[in-house]
C-alpha positions in Angstrom: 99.2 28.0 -48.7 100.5 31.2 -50.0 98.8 33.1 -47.4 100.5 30.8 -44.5 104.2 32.0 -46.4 103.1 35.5 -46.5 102.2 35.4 -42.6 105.4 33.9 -42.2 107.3 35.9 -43.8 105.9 39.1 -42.1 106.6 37.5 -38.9 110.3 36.9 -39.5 110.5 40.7 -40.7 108.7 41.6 -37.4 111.1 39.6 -35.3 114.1 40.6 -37.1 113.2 44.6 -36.1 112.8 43.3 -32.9 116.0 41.3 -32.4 118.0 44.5 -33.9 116.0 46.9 -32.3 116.0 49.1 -35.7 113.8 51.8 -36.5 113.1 53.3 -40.0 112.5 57.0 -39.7 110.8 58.6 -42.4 110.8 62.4 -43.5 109.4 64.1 -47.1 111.0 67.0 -49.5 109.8 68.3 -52.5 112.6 68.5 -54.7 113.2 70.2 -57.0 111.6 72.9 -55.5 108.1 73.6 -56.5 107.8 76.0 -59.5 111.4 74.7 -61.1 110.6 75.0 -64.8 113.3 72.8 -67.2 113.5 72.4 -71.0 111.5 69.5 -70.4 109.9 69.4 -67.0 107.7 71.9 -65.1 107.5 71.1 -61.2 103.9 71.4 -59.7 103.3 74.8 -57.8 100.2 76.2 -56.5 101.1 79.3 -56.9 101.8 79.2 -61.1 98.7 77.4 -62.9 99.7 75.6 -66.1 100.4 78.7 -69.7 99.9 77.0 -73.2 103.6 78.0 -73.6 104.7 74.7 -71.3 103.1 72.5 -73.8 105.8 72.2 -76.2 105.4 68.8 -77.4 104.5 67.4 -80.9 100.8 66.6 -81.7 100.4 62.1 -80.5 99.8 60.7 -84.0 95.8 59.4 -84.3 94.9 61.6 -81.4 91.4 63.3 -81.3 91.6 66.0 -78.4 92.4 69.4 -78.6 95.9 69.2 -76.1 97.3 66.7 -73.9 99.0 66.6 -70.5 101.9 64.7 -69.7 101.5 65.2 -65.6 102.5 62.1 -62.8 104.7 62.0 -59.8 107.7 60.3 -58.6 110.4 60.3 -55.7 113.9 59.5 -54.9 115.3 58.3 -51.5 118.5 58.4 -49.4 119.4 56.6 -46.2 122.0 56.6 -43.9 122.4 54.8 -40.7 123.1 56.1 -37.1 123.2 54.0 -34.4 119.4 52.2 -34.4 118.0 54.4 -36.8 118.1 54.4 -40.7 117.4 57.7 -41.3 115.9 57.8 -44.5 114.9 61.1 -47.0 112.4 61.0 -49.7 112.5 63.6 -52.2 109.0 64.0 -54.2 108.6 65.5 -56.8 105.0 66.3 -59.4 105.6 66.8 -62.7 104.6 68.4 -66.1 106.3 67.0 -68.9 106.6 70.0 -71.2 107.6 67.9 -74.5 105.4 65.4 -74.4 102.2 68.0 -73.7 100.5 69.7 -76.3 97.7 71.9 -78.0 96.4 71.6 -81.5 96.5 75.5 -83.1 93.7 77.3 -82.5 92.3 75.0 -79.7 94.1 77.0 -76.7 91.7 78.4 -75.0 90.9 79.1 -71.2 88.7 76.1 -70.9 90.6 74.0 -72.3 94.0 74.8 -70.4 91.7 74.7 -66.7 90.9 70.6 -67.9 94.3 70.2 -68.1 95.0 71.8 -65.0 92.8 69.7 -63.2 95.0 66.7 -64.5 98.2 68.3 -62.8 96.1 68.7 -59.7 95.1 65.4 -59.7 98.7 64.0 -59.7 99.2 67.0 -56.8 96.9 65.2 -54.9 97.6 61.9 -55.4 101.6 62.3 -54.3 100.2 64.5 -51.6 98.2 61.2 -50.6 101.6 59.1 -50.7 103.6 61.6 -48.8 101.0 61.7 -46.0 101.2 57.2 -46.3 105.4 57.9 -45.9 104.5 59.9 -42.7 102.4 57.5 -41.2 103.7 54.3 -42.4 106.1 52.0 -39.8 108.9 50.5 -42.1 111.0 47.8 -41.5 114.6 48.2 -41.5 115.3 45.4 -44.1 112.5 45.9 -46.5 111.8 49.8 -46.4 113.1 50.4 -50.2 110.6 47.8 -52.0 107.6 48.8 -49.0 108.2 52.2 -50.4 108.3 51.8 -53.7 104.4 49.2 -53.6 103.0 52.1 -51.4 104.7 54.9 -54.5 102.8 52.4 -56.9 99.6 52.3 -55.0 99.0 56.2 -55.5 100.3 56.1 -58.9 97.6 53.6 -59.7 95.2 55.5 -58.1 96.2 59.2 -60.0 95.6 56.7 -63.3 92.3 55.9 -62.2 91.0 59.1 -60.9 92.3 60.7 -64.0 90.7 58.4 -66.8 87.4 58.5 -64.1 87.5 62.6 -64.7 87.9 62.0 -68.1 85.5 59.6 -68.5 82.7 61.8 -66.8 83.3 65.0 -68.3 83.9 63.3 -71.9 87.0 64.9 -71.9 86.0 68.4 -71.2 83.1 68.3 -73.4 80.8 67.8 -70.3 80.6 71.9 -68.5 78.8 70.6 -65.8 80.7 67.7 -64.7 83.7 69.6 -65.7 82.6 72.0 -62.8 82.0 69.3 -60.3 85.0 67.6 -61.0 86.9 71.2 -60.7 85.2 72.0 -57.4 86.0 68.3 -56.2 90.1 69.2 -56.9 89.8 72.3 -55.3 88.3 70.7 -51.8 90.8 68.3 -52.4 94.0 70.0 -52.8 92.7 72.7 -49.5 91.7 69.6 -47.5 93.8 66.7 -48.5 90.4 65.2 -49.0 90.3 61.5 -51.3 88.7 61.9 -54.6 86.2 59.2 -54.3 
């Protein structure tokens, strides 16, 4: 029975585009601009890898690794109307959460700061993922902000997944070789805009 309401209610949004003939048009920004660096927040860049001096955080009480990255993605939207159109801006932005990441003395070595790396990438890829859905998507005119905002969850479901399934395989770090697959997957990913799976 559900399904029957949800067919129905797709068809009343399809007909309601149609009857007022408006379009949803889509476009993408990073902002803040890639390479901002807060108190509190470092924005994703390709160009600057991740320095032990962003962790500033406190060590998470009962925690056994040796640092911890604080990385994810999010985005903000504006809209205005003209005409037929709803003209709407999505500003997307990958973080590093600089006081909520950290390093236990001692422990901050080059190894250890590329697995963490590799977490940032992964949300890279995953918002780059979601941009590219924004792009392609078709919206409708009365539902775009919650249809954006499942599609923003989708990805950020998948970045959780991909990043406890890196973990998971490498044992945290403590695996070199799948540590080096999983670093050569990222790479291919990031140049290609390749899926992780």
């Amino acid at each position: 029975m559900w399904f029957r309401w949800i067919c129905i209610l797709f068809l009343s949004i399809s007909c309601w585009q149609t009857v007022n003939g408006q379009v949803v048009n889509v476009t993408t920004e990073e902002y803040p601009p890639p390479g901002t660096i807060t108190k509190d927040t470092l924005y994703y860049s390709g160009a600057r890898k991740l320095q032990w001096q962003d962790f500033t955080g406190s060590l998470t009480p009962g925690s056994f690794s040796a640092a911890e990255t604080m990385p994810g993605f999010s985005y903000d939207a504006a809209s205005i109307k003209k005409g037929d159109t709803i003209f709407v801006r999505v500003y997307l932005q990958v973080y590093f959460v600089r006081n909520e990441s950290w390093v236990l003395a001692g422990e901050g070595n080059d190894y250890a700061l590329s697995h963490e790396q590799i977490h940032f990438d992964i949300a890279k890829i995953a918002e780059e993922q979601f941009n590219d859905s924004l792009l392609k998507k078709s919206f409708s005119a009365e539902y775009y902000p919650i249809e954006i905002h499942f599609l923003y969850w989708d990805f950020w479901r998948k970045m959780t997944d991909w990043e406890q399934q890196f973990d998971t395989e490498t044992h945290h770090g403590m695996d070199r070789a799948k540590e080096a697959l999983w670093a050569e997957k990222v790479r291919k990913s990031l140049l290609s805009g390749s899926d992780l799976n």
